[in-house]
Structure formats: structure tokens, C-alpha cells
NUBARO-113847 format. One record per atom (N, C-alpha, C): atom name; z, y, x; residue number from 0. Coordinates in Angstrom, 1 decimal. Layout:
<sites>
atom, up, north, east, nr
CA, Z, Y, X, NUM
...
</sites>
This chain:
<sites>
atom, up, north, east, nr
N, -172.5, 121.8, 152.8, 0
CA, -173.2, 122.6, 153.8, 0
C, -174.1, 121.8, 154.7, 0
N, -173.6, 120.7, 155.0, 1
CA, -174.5, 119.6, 155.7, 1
C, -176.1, 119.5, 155.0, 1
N, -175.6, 119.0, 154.1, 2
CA, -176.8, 118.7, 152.8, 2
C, -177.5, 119.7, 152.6, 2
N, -177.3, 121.0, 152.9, 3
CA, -177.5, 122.3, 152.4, 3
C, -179.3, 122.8, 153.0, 3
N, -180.1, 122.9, 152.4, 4
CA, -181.5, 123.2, 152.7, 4
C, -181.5, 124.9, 153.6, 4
N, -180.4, 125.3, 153.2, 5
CA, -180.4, 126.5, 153.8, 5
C, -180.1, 126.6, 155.5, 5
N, -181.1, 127.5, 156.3, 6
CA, -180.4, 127.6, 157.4, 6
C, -178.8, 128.7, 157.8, 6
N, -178.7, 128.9, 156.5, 7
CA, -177.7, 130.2, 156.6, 7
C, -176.8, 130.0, 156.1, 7
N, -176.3, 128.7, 155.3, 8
CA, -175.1, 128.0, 155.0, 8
C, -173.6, 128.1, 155.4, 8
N, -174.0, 126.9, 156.7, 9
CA, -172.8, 127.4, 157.3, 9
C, -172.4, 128.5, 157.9, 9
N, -173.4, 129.4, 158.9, 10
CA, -173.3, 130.6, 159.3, 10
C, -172.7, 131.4, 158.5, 10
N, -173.2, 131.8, 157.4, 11
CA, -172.2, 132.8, 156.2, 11
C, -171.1, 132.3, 156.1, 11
N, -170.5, 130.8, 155.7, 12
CA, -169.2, 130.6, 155.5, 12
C, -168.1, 130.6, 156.8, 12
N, -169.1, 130.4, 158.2, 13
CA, -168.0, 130.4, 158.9, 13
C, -167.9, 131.7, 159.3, 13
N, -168.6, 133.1, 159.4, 14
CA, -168.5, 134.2, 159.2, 14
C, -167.7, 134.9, 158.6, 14
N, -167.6, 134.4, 157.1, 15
CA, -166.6, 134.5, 155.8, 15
C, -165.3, 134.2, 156.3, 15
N, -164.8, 133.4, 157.3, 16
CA, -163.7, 132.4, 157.7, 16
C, -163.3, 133.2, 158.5, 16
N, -164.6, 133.7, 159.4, 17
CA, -163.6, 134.6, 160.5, 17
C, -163.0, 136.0, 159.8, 17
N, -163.8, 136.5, 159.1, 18
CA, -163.9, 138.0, 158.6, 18
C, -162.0, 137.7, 157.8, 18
N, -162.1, 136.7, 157.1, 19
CA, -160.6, 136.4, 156.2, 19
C, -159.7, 136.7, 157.6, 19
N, -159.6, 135.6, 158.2, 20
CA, -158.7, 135.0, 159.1, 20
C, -158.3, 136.8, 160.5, 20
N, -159.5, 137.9, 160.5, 21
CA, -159.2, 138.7, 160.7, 21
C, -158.5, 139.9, 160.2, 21
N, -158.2, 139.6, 158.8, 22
CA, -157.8, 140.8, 157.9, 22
C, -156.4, 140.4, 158.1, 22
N, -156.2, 138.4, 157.7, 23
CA, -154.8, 137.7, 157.4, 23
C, -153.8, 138.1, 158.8, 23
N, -154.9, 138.1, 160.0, 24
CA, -153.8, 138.2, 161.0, 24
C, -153.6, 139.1, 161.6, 24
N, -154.8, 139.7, 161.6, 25
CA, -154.3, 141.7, 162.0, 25
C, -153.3, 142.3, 161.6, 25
N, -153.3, 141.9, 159.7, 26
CA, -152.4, 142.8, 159.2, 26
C, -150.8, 142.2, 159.2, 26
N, -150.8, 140.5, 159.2, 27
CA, -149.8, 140.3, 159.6, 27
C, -149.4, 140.8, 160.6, 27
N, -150.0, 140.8, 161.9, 28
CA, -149.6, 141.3, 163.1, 28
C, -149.1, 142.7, 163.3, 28
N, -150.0, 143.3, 162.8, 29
CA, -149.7, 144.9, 162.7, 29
C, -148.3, 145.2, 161.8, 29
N, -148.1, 144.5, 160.7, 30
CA, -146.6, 144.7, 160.5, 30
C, -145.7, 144.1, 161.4, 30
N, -145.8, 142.6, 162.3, 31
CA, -145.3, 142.4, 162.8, 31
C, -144.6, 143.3, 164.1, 31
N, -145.7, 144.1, 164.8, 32
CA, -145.6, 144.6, 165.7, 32
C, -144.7, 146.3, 165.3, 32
N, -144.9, 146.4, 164.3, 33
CA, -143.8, 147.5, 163.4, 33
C, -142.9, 147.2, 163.1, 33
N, -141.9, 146.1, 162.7, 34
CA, -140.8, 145.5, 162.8, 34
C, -140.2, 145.3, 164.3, 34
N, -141.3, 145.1, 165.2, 35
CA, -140.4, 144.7, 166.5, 35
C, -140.5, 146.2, 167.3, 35
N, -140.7, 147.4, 166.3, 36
CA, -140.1, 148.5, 167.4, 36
C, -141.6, 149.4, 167.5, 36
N, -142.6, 149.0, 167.2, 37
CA, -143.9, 149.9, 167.4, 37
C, -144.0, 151.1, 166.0, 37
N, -144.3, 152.1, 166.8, 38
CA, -144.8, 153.3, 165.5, 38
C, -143.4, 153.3, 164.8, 38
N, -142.3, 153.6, 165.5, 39
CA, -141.1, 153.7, 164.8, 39
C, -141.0, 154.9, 163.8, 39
N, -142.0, 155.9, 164.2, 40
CA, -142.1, 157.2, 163.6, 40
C, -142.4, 157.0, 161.9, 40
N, -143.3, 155.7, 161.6, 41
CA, -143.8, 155.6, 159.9, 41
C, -142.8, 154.6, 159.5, 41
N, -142.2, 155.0, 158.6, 42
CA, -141.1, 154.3, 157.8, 42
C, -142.0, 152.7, 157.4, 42
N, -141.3, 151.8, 157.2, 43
CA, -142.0, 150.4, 156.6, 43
C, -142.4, 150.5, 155.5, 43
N, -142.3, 151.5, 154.5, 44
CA, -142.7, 151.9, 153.1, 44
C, -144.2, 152.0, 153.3, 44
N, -144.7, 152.4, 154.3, 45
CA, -146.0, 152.6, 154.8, 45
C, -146.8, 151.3, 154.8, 45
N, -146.2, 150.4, 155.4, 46
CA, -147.1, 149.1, 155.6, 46
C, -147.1, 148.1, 154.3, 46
N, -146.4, 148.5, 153.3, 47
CA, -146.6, 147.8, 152.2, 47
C, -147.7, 146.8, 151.9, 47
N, -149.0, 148.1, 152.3, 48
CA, -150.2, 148.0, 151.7, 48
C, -151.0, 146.5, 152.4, 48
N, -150.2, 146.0, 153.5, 49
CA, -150.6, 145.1, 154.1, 49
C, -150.2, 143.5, 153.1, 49
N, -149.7, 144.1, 152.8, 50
CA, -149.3, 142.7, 151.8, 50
C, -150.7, 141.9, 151.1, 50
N, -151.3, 143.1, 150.5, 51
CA, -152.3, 142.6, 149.5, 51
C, -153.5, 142.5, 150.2, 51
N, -153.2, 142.9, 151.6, 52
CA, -154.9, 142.8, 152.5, 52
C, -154.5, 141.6, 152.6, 52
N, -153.1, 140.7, 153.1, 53
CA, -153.3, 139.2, 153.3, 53
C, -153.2, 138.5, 152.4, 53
N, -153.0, 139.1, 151.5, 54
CA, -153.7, 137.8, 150.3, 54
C, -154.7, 137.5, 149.9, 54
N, -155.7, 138.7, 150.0, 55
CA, -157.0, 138.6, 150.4, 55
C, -157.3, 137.7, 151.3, 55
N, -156.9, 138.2, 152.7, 56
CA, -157.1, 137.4, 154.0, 56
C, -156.8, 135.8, 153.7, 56
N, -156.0, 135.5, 153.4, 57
CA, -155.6, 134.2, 152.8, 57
C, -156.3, 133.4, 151.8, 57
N, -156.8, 134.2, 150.8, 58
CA, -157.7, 133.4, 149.2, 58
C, -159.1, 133.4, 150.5, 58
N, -159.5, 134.2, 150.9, 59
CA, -161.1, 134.0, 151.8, 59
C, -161.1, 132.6, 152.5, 59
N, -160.0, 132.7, 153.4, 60
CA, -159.9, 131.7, 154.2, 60
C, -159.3, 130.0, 153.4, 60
N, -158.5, 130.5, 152.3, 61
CA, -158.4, 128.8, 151.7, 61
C, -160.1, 128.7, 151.4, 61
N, -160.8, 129.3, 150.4, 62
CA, -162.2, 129.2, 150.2, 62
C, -162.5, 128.7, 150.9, 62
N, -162.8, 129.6, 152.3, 63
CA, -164.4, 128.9, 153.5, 63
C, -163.4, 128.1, 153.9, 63
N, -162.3, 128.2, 153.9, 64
CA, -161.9, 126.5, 155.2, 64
C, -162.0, 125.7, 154.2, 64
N, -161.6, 125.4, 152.7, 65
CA, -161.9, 123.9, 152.2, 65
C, -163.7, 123.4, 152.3, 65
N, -164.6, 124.9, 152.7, 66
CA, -166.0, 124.4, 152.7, 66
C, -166.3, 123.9, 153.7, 66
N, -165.5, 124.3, 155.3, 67
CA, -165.4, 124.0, 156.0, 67
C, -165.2, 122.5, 156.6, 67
N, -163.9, 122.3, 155.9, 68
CA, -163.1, 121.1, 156.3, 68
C, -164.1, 119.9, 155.7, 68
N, -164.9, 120.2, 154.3, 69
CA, -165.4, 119.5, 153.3, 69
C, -166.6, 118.8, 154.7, 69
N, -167.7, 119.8, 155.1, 70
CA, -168.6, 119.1, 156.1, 70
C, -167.9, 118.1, 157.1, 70
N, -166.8, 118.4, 157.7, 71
CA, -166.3, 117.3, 158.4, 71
C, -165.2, 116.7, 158.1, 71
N, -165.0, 116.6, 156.6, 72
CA, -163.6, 116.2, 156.5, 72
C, -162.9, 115.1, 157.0, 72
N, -163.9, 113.4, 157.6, 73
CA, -163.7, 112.4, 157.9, 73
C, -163.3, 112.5, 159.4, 73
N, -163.6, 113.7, 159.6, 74
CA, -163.6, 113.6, 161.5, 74
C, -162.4, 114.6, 161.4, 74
N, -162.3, 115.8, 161.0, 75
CA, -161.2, 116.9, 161.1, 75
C, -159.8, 116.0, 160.5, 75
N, -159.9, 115.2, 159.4, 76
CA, -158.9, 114.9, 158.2, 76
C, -158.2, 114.2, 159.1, 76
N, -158.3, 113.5, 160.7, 77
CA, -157.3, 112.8, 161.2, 77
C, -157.4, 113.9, 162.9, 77
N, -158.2, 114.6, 162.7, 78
CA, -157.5, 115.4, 164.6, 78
C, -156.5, 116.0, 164.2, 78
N, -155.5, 115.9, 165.7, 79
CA, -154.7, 116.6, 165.8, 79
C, -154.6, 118.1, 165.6, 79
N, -155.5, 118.8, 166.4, 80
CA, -155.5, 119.7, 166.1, 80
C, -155.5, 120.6, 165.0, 80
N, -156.5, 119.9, 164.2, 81
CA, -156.4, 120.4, 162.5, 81
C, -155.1, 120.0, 162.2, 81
N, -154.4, 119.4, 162.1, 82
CA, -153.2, 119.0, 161.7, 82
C, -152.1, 120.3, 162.5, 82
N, -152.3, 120.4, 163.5, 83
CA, -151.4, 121.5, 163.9, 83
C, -151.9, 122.8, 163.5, 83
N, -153.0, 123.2, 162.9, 84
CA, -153.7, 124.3, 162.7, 84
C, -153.0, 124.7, 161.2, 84
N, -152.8, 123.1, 160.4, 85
CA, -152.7, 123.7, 159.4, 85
C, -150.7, 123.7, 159.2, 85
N, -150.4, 123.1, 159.7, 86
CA, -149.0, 123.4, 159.9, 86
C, -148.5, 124.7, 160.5, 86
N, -149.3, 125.2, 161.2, 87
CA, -148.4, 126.3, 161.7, 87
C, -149.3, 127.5, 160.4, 87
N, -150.4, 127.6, 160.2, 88
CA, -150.6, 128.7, 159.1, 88
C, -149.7, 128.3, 157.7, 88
N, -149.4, 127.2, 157.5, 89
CA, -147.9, 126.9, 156.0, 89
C, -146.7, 127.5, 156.8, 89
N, -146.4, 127.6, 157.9, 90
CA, -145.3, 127.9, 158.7, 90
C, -145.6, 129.8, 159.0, 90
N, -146.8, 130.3, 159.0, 91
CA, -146.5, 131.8, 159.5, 91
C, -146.9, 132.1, 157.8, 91
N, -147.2, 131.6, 156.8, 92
CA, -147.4, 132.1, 155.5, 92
C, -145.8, 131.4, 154.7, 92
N, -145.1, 130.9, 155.2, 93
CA, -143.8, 131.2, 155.0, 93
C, -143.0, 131.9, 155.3, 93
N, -143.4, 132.3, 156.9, 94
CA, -142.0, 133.4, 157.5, 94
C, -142.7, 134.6, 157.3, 94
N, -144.1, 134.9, 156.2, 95
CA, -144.4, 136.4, 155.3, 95
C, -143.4, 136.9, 153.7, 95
N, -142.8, 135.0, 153.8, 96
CA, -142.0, 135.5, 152.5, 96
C, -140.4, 136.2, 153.1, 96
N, -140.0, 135.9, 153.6, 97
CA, -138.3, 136.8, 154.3, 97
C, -139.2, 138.0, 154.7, 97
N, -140.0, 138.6, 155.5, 98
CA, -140.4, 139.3, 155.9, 98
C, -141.2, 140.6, 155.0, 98
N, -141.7, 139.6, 153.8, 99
CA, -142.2, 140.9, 152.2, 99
C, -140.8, 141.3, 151.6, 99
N, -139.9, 140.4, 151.7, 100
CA, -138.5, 140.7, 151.2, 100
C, -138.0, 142.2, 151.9, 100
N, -137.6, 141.7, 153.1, 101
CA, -137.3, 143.1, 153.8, 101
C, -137.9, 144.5, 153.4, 101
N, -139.3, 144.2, 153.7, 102
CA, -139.7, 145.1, 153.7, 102
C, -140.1, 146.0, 152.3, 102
N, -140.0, 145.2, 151.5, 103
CA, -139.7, 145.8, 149.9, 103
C, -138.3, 146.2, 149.8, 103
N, -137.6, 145.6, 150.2, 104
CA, -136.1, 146.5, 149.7, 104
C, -135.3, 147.3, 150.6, 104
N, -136.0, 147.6, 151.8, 105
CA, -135.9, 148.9, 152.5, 105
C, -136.8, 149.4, 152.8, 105
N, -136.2, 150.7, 153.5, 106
CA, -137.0, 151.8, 154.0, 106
C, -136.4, 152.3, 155.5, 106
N, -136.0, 151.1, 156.1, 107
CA, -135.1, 151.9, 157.2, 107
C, -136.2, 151.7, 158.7, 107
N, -136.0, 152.7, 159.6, 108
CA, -136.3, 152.7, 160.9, 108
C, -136.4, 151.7, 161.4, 108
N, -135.4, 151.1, 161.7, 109
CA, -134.9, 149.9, 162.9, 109
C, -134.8, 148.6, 161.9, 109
N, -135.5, 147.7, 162.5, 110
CA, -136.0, 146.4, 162.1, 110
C, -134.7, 145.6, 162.4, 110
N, -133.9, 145.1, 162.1, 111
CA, -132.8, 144.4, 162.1, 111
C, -133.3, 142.9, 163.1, 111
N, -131.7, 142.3, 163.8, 112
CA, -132.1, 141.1, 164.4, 112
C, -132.7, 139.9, 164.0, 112
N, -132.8, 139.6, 162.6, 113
CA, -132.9, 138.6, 162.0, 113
C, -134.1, 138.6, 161.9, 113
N, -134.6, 140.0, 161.2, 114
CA, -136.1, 140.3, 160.9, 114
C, -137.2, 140.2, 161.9, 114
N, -136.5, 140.5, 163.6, 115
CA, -137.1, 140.7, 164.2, 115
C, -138.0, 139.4, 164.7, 115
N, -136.9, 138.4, 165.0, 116
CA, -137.2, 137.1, 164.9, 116
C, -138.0, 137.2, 164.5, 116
N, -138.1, 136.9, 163.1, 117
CA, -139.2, 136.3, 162.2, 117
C, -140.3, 136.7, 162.1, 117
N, -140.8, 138.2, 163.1, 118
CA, -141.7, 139.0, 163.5, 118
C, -142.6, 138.1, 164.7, 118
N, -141.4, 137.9, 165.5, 119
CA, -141.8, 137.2, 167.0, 119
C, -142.5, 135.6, 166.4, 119
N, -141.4, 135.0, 166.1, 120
CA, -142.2, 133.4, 164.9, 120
C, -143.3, 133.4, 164.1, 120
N, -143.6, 135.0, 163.8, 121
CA, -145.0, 135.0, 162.8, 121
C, -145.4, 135.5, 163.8, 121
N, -145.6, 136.4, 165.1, 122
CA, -147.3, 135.9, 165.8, 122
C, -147.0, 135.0, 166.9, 122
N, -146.3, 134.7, 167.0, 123
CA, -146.5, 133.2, 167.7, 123
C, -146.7, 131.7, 167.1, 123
N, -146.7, 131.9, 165.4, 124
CA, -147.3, 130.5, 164.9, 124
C, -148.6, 131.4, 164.3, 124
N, -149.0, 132.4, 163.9, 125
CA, -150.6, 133.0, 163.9, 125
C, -151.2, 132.1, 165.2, 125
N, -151.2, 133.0, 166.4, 126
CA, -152.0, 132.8, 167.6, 126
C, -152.0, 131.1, 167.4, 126
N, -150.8, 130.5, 167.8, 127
CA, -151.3, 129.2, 167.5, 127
C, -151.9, 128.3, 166.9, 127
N, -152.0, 129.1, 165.1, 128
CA, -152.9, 128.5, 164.4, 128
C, -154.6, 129.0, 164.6, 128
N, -154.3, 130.2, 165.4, 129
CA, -155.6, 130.9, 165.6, 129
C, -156.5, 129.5, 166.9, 129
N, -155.1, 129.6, 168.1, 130
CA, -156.0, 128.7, 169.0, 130
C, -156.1, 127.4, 168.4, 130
N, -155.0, 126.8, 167.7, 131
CA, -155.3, 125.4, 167.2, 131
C, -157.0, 125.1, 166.5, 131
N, -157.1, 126.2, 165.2, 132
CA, -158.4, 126.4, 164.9, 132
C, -159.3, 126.4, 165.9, 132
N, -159.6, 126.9, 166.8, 133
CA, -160.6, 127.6, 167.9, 133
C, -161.3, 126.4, 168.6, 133
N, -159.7, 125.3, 168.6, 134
CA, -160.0, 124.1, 170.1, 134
C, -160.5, 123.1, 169.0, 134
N, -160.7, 122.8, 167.8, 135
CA, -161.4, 121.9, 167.2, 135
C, -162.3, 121.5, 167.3, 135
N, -163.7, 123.1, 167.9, 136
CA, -164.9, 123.3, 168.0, 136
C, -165.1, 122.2, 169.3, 136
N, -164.0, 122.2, 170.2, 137
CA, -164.2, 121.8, 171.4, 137
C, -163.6, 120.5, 171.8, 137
N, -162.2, 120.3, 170.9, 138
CA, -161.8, 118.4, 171.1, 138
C, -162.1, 118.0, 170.3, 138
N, -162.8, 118.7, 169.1, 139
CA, -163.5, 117.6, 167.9, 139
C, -164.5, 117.2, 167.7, 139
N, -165.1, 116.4, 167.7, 140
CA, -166.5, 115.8, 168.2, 140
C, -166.7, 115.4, 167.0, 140
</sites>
């Protein structure tokens, strides 16, 4: 994209980055926040559908972030913060696998203690990967 003759290069990919990274964490979140007690009224059968918006959200965002990472890879490939950015998104795209479990083999109201956790740990390693991403613009030079 550096190299790129176009003025619209990066703009479109990092656009593409946000647009992913909006679907991955909304819909995480939105189940999240229906496990910990919101919209108790729609059974979790309902939110199924979230599954396959974040895999979506997920294939977009590996895409534009390897095009991403590629323009700065020499400078990003040792900040901290990319390094914590990308640890905690392998860490909330692991606590979606106990969490697709659940919610495929029931259909119950009440989100159990274990589950709920793991609701609270996926948007609090999201947001973090969200700000970790955000402050690179700003400690990465």
C-alpha cells in the first residue's frame, strides 16, 4: 500500500478493518451482553446467527490487518502494543469457542456462572484489543 500509486489504498483497507472489526465485536458483544442477563425475554437459540457474522468479521479483519501490518511491518512487528493487540484478539477468539458450545447445546434463559465469566473476559479482552489497536496510531511512530 506504501508503494501503491493509488490515493485510495490505504483508506479502503483501513475502512475494510474497521467495517470487519465492527461486525467481530458488536456481535461478539451483543451475545456477550445476552449471556450476562440482557433481553432475557429471546431464548440464546436466537443469537446463533451471530456466529457466522464473526467469522465474517474475523476473515475481513485477518485480510486488511495482514495488508495492514505488511506497510509497517518493521516498525509494528516489535511495538508493544501490537503485540498486546494481537494477544488479546487469539485470547477473545478463544473464549468464542466455550461460549459457541454453550450456546449450541442449549436453549435455556439463564446464562450459568461459568458462562457468564467468559462473557465478562470476552468484552474485556475485545475492548482491549480494540484500544491496544487504536494506541498504535499514537505510540507508533
Amino acid at each position: 500500500m506504501r508503494e501503491s500509486p493509488s490515493v485510495w489504498a490505504f483508506p479502503t483497507v483501513l475502512t475494510l478493518h474497521t467495517i470487519g472489526l465492527g461486525i467481530l465485536v458488536g456481535a461478539s458483544w451483543l451475545l456477550d451482553l445476552r449471556l450476562l442477563g440482557f433481553s432475557r425475554n429471546t431464548p440464546l437459540s436466537a443469537y446463533r446467527w451471530v456466529f457466522p457474522a464473526i467469522g465474517f468479521g474475523l476473515i475481513l479483519n485477518l485480510v486488511t490487518g495482514v495488508f495492514l501490518f505488511i506497510k509497517n511491518a518493521s516498525t509494528w512487528g516489535t511495538a508493544f502494543p501490537f503485540g498486546v493487540k494481537m494477544l488479546l484478539v487469539v485470547v477473545s477468539v478463544l473464549l468464542l469457542l466455550p461460549i459457541r458450545k454453550y450456546v449450541n447445546r442449549t436453549d435455556a434463559g439463564e446464562a450459568g456462572g461459568n458462562v457468564r465469566l467468559l462473557a465478562i473476559a470476552s468484552i474485556l479482552a475485545w475492548a482491549g484489543a480494540v484500544t491496544a489497536g487504536r494506541l498504535l496510531a499514537y505510540l507508533v511512530v
